[in-house]
C-alpha positions, 0 to 999 in steps of 0.5 A, spaced: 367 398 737 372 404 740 378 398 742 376 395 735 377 402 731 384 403 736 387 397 733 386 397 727 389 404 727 395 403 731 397 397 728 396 401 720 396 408 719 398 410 727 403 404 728 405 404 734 402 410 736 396 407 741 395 413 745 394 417 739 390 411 736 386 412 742 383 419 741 382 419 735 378 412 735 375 415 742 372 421 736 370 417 731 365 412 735 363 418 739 359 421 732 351 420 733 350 417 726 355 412 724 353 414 716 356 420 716 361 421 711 367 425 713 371 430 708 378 429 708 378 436 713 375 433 717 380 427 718 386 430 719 383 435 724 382 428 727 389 426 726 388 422 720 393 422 715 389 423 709 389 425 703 384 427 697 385 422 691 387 423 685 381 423 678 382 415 677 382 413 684 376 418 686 372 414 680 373 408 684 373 410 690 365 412 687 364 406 684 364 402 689 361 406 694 355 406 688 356 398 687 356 398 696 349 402 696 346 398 691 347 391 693 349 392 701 345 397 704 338 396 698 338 389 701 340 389 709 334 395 707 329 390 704 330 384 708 330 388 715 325 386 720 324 392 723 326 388 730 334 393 731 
């Protein structure tokens, strides 16, 4: 996962920066619970470059996080086997 997040960093918001790519995604993957969300502070203290969205995109940004949960996480959760 860590090389997974790396590259995914260091090919967009860290373009050409792999050794920062790399610590901040050895960071994130350390968290214990991968649900967690992290505030706007807490991405810059990791080194992101972030900012905090305006009225329409907050919205958006909500509405999708509503419609994930609705039919993403509700239907992993109701066809779950309990085998993970």
């Amino acid at each position: 996962m860590q090389s997974f997040v790396q590259r995914v960093l260091a090919s967009r918001m860290l373009k050409g920066e792999h050794e920062k790519a790399r610590q901040i995604a050895e960071k994130l993957v350390s968290y214990k619970q991968q649900s967690i969300a992290i505030a706007t502070k807490d991405a810059t203290d990791l080194g992101l470059r972030v900012r905090e969205a305006s009225g329409e995109e907050a919205e958006l940004f909500w509405s999708f996080h509503r419609l994930w949960v609705e039919h993403i996480i509700e239907y992993v959760s109701s066809t779950a086997t309990g085998d993970c």
